[in-house]
C-alpha positions in Angstrom: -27.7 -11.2 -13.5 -28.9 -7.3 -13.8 -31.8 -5.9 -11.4 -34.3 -4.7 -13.7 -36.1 -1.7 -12.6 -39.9 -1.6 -14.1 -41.4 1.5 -14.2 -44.2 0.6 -14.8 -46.0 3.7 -12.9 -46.2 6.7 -15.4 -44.4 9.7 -13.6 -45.3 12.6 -16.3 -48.8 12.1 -15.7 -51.6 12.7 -13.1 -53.7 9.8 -13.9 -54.3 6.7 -11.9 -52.4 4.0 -13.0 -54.5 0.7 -14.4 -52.8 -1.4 -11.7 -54.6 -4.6 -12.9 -53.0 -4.3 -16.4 -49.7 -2.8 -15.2 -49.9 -6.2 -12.5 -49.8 -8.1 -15.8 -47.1 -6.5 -17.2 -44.9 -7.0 -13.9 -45.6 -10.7 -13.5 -44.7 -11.4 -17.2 -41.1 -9.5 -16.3 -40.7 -11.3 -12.9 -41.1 -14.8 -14.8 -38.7 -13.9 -17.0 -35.9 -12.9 -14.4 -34.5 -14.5 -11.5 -35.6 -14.3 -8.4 -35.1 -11.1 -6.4 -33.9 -9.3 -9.7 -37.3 -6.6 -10.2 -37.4 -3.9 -8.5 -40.9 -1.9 -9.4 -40.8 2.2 -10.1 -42.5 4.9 -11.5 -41.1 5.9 -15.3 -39.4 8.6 -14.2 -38.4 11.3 -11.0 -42.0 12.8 -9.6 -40.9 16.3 -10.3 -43.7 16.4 -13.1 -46.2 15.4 -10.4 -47.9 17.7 -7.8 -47.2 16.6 -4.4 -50.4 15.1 -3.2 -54.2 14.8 -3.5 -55.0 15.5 0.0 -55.6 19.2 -0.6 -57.8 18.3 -3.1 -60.5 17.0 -0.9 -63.4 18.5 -0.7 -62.2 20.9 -3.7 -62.2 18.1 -6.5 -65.6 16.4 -6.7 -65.2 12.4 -5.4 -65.1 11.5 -9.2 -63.1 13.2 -10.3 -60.5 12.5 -7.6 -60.9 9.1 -8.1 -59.3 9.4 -11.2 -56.3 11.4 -10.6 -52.9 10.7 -8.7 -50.1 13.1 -7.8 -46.4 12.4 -6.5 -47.6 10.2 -3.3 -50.0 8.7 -4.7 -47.8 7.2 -7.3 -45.8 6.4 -5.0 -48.5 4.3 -3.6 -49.1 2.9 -6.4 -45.9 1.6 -6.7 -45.9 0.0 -3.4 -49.1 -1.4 -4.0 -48.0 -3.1 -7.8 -45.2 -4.8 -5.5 -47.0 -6.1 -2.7 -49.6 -7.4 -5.6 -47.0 -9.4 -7.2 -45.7 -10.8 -4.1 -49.2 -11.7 -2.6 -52.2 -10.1 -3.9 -54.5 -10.8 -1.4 -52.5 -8.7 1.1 -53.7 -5.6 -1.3 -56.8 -6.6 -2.6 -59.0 -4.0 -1.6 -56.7 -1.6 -3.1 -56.6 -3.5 -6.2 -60.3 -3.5 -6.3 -60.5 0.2 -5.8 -57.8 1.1 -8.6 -60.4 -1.0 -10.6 -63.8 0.8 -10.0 -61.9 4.2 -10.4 -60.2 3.2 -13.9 -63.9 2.0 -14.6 -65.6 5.3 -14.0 -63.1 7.1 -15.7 -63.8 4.8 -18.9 -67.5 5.1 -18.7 -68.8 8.4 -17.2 -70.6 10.6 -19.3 -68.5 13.7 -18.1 -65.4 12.2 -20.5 -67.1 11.9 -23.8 -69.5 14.1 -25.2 -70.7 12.4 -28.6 -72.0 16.2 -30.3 -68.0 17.4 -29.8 -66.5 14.0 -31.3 -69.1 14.4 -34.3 -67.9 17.8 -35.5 -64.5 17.3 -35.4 -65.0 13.9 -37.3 -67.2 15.6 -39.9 -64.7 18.5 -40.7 -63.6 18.7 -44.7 -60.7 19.7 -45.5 -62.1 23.3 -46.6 -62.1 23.7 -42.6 -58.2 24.1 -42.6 -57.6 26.6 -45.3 -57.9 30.2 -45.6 -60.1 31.8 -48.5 -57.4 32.8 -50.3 -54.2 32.7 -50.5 -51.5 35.8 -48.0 -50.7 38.3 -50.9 -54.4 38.6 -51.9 -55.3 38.9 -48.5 -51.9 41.3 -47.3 -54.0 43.7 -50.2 -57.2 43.5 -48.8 -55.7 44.0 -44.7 -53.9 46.9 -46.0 -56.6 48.8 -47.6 -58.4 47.8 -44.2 -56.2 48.8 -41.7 -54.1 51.3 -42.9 -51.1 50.8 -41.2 -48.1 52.3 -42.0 -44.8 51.2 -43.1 -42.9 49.0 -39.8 -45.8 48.8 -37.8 -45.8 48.9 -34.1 -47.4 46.4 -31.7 -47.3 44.7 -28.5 -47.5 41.0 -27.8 -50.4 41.1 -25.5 -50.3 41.6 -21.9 -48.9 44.0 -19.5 -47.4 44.9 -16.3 -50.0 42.8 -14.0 -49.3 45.2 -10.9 -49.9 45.0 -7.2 -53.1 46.4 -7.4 -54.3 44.3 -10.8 -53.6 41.2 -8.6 -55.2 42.4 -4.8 -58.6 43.5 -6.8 -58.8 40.0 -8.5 -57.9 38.1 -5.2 -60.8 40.5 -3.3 -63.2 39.9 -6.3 -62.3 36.1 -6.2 -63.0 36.1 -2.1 -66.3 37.9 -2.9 -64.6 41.0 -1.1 -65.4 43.3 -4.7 -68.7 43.2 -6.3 -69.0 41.2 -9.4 -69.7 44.8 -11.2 -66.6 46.9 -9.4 -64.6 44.0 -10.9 -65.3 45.2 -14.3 -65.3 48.7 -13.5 -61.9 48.3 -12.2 -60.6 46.1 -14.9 -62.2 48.7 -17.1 -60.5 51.6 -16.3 -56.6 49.8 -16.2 -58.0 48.8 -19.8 -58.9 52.2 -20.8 -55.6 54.2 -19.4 -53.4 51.1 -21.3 -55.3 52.0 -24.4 -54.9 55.5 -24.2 -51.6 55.7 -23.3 -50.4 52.9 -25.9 -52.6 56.1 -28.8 -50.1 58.4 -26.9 -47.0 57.4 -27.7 -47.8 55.9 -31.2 -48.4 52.3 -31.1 -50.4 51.2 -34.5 -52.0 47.8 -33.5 -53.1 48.2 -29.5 -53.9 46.0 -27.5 -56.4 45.5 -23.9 -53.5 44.8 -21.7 -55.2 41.6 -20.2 -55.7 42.6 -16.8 -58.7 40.1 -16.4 -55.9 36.8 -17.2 -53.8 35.1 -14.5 -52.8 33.0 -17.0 -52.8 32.2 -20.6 -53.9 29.2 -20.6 -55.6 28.7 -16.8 -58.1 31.7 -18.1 -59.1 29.7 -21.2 -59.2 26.4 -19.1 -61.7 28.6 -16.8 -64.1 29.3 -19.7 -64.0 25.8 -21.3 -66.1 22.5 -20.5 -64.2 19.4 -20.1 -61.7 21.3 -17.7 -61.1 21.2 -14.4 -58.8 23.2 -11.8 -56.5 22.4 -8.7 -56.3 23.6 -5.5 -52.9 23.0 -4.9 -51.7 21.2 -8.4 -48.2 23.1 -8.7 -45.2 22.0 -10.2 -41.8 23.4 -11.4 -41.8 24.9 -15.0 -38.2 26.6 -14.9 -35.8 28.0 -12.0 -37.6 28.9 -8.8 -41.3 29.6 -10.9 -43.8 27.0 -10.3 -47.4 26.9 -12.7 -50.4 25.2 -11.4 -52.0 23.6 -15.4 -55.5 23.0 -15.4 -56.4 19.5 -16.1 -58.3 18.8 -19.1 -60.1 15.2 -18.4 -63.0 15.0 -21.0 -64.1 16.1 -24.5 -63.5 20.0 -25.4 -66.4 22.8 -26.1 -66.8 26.5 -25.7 -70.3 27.0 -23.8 -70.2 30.5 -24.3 -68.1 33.8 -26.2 -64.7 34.2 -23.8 -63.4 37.2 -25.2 -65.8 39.2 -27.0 -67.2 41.4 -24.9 -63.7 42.4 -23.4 -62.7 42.9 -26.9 -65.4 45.1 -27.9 -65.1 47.3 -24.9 -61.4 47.5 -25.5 -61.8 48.7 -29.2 -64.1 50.8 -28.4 -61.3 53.1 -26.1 -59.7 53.5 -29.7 -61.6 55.6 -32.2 -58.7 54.9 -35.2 -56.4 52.3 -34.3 -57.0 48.2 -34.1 -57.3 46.3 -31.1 -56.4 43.0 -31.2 -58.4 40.4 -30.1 -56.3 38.2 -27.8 -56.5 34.5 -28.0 -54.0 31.1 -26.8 -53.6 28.8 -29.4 -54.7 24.8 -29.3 -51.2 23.4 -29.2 -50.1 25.9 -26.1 -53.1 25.4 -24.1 -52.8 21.7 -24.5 -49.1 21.7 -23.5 -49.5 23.3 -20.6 -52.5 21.6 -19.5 -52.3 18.2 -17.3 -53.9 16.3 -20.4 -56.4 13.4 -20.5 -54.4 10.1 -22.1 -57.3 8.1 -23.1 -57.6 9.5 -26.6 -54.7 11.1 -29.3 -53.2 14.3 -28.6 -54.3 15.2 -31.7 -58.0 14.5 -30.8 -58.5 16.6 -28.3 -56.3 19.4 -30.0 -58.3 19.6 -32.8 -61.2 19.9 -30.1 -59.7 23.1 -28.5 -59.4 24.4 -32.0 -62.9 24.2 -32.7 -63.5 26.1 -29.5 -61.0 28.9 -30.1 -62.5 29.1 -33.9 -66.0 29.9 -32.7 -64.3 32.7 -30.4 -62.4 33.9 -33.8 -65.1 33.9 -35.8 -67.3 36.2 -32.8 -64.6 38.2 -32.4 -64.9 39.2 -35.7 -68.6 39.3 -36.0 -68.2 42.0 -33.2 -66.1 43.7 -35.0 -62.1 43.2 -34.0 -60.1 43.1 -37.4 -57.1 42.1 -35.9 -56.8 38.6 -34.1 -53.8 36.5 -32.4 -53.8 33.7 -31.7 -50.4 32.7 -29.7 -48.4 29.3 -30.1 -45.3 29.7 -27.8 -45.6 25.9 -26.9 -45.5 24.0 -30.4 -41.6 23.6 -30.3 -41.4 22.3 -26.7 -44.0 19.5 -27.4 -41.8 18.0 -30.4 -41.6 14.3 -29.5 -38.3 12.5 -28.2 -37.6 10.9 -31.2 -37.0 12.6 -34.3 -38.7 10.1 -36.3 -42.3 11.1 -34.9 -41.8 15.3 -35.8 -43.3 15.5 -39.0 -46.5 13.5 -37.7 -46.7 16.1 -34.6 -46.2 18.8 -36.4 -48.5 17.9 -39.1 -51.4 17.7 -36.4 -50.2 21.0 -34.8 -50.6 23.2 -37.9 -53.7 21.4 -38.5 -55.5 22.5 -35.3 -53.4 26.1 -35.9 -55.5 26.6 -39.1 -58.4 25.1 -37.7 -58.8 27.9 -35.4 -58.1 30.3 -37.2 -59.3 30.0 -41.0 -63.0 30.7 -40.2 -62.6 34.0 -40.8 -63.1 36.5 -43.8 -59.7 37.5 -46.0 -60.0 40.8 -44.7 -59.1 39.5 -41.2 -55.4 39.8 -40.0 -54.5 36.9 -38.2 -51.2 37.3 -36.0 -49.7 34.6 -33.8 -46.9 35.1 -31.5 -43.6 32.2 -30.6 -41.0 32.3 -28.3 -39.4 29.4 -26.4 -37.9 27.9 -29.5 -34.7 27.3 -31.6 -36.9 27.9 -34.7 -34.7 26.1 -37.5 -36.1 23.0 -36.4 -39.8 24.6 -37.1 -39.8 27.0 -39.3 -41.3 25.2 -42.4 -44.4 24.8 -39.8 -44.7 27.7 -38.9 -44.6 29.1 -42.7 -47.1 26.2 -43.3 -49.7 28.5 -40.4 -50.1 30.2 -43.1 -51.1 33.4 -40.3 -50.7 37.2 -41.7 -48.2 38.0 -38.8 -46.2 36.1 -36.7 -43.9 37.6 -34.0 -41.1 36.1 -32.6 -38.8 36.2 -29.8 -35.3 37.3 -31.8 -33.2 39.2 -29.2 -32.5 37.0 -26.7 -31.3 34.5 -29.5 -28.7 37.1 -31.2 -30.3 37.4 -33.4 -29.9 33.5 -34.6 -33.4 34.1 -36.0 -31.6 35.6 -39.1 -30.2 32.3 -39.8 -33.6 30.7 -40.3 -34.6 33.1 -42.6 -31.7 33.3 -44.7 -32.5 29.1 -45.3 -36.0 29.2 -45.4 -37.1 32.3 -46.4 -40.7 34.1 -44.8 -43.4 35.2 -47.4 -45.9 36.9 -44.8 -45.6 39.5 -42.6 -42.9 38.9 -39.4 -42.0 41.2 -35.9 -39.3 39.8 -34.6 -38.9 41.5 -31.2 -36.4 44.0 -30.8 -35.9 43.5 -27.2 -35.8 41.0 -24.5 -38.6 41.6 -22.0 -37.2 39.2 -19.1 -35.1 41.7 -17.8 -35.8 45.2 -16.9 -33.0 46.6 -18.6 -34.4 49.4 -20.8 -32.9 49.1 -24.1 -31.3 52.3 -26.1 -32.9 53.3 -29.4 -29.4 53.1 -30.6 -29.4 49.1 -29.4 -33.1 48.7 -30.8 -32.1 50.7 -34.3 -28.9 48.5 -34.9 -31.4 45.3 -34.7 -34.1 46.6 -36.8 -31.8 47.6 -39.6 -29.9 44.3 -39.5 -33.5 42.6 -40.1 -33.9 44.6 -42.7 -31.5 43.0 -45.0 -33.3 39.9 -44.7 -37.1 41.2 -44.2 -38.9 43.4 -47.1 -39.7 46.6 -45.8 -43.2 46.1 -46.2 -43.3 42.8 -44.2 -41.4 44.0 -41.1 -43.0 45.1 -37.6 -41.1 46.1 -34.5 -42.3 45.4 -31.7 -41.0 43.5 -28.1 -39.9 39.7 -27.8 -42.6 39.1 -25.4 -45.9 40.0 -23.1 -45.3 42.4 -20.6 -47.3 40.9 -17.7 -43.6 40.8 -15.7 -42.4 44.2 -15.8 -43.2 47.2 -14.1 -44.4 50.0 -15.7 -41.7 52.7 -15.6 -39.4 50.5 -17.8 -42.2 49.6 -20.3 -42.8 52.7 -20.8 -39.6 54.0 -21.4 -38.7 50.4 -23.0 -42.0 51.1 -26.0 -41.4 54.7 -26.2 -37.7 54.0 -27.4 -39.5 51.3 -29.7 -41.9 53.0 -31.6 -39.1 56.0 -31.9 -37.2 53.4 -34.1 -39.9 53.0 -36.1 -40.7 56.1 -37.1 -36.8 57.1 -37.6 -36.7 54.0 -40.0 -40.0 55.5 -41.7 -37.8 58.5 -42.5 -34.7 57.1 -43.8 -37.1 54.4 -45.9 -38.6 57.3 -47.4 -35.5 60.0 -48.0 
């Protein structure tokens, strides 16, 4: 007769376990085995986990650490679901405990917030759909804008320096004044604007020297998130992340962006500054999320929050917005029979954010991180004016997916791989850009890097976007003769 191993305590998550329910579960198996023949586990290796809560006190508020366990504490938990099925007076105060936690969590007015769940529930579905349909709106951006033919861009950030990171750590120790802060940040904003006008990038962007993070700076502006001390795990190789958690209903209390946006567009007096924005689907991903309501629930709430920051955005006068999705391949479920519901949901909350605003209104979004054959109907269902895309790293297997599927809208696949600090040729970049050209209409193609530039330094970005935007305008000329 097998050993059955239960796991019973969920390893990919932070929350406390329901041991009374879980306890259940495990008696029900042990009756049903010989005895001796169940061992009890977590779901999974505790890699997923951070370590432990302990540096948590007296950072976390005592409720909210009262919902939440890391690796030891699941381990705990394991040890406790045993010794409870053996005897479970010897851990009864423990059981007890587990049960006023899993309690609170269910009934404090922090989780739920009825005026969020309301919206989302009374959204048509005139919410999800933009006023008209891309070639009546590629007209009106053009006449807008006035880009020309391949235009240039960046993804969004770039090189977060020495000195970028020592003036947030001194204002974050309350070692620099709340208003240096912003001079500072002001000034690194102005020079990338500037220089970016120099060398003859079209679209600009702020640089987004005021973001650690994608998604922790969002977290930091939204209720119904809250951050870690020392919450870090693995997310590839030797880099470790540190996800906010997001443990109760979704809203935006205030504009995130908008005043960072205006001040940035205001460094350009002719070219677009794009407003900078993470998209629902990524900042859920790569958040520790609650698991007492659908994934598509409190999606659709983060949409509604980055919607009201689109729609100020443009009321203050940025006409160019993106809003990036790197994560939406990565959270495909296990089995292949769930994708179309998942990515149903995640172009949902895509458009959700993003269709609030008038036709006028270029929309961007940015991917990378994916084998994009298995998504590419989604993302053509976005239905955003640009999307860039990381292309070189891939060999250009992008190519592939557009030769099946086919991409009305407008489309950058990046021209070089960002990871490395290799500068790449203009020879290197021009061979690339002329291969997408056989499958890209002139009119729809940008050039412009796989990624953000938060990573490199800035010797080889410069050098790397100066090459880039010489590519361009060669291909301008030959287009034209």
């Amino acid at each position: 007769d097998k050993i059955i191993s239960a796991g019973l305590i969920n390893g990919r998550n932070i929350w406390k376990a329901n041991l009374g329910q879980q306890l259940a579960v495990l008696n029900k198996i042990i009756s049903a085995r010989a005895p001796g023949r169940v061992w009890v586990s977590s779901s999974c290796s505790l890699l997923h986990s951070p370590h432990s809560l302990q540096p948590e006190v007296g950072h976390l508020d005592e409720e909210t650490l009262g919902w939440l366990s890391f690796a030891e504490e699941k381990v705990e938990e394991v040890a406790t679901l045993a010794a409870a099925a053996a005897d479970p007076t010897t851990v009864q105060a423990k059981l007890q405990a587990n049960a006023a936690n899993v309690a609170s969590r269910k009934s404090s007015e922090r989780i739920t917030r009825p005026a969020v769940q309301q919206r989302l529930a009374a959204l048509d579905r005139s919410f999800y759909t933009r006023k008209a349909p891309f070639t009546e709106r590629q007209t009106l951006q053009r006449a807008a804008l006035k880009l020309p033919l391949f235009p240039t861009t960046t993804i969004g950030s770039f090189p977060q320096t020495a000195e970028v990171r020592k003036a947030r750590a001194q204002f974050r120790k309350g070692a620099l004044a709340e208003a240096e802060y912003t001079e500072y940040l002001e000034a690194e904003t102005r020079k990338c604007i500037e220089w970016q006008d120099q060398i003859g990038l079209d679209v600009l962007v702020h640089g987004e020297f005021e973001r650690t993070d994608m998604v922790e700076f969002f977290g930091e502006n939204l209720e119904g998130f809250v951050f870690t001390k020392k919450g870090w795990v693995q997310s590839y190789g030797s880099r470790c992340v540190k996800p906010p958690v997001i443990f109760g209903d979704v809203s935006r209390p205030k504009a995130m962006t908008v005043d960072v946006a205006k001040f940035a567009q205001s460094c350009s007096a002719n070219k677009p500054v794009k407003g900078m924005l993470t998209g629902p689907v990524t900042i859920l991903k790569w958040s520790f999320v609650r698991d007492d309501q659908p994934l598509s629930q409190t999606a659709g709430q983060i949409a509604l929050a980055i919607r009201d920051e689109v729609v100020d955005l443009e009321a203050a006068g940025i006409k160019v917005i993106q809003v990036d999705e790197p994560a939406i391949r990565e959270g495909l479920p296990l089995r292949k029979a769930d994708y179309a519901a998942y990515l149903e949901w995640s172009v949902d909350v895509f458009r959700l954010a993003t269709t609030g605003v008038t036709n006028q209104t270029q929309i961007h979004t940015h991917f990378c991180y994916s084998d994009f054959n298995e998504i590419f109907t989604a993302i053509q269902n976005l239905d955003a004016d640009v999307i860039t895309i990381e292309n070189s790293k891939s060999d250009l297997k992008l190519l592939g997916a557009l030769e099946t599927h086919g991409y009305a809208a407008e489309i950058g696949p990046g021209l070089y791989d960002i990871h490395s600090p290799r500068v790449p040729s203009v020879e290197e970049m021009t061979a690339r850009f002329a291969a997408l050209q056989k499958y890209i209409p002139a009119e729809n193609l940008w050039a412009n890097p796989d990624c953000g530039l938060k990573t490199r330094g800035w010797p080889e970005v410069k050098e790397s976007l100066e090459n880039l935007v010489a590519v361009a305008v060669n291909a301008r000329r030959q287009h034209q003769a």
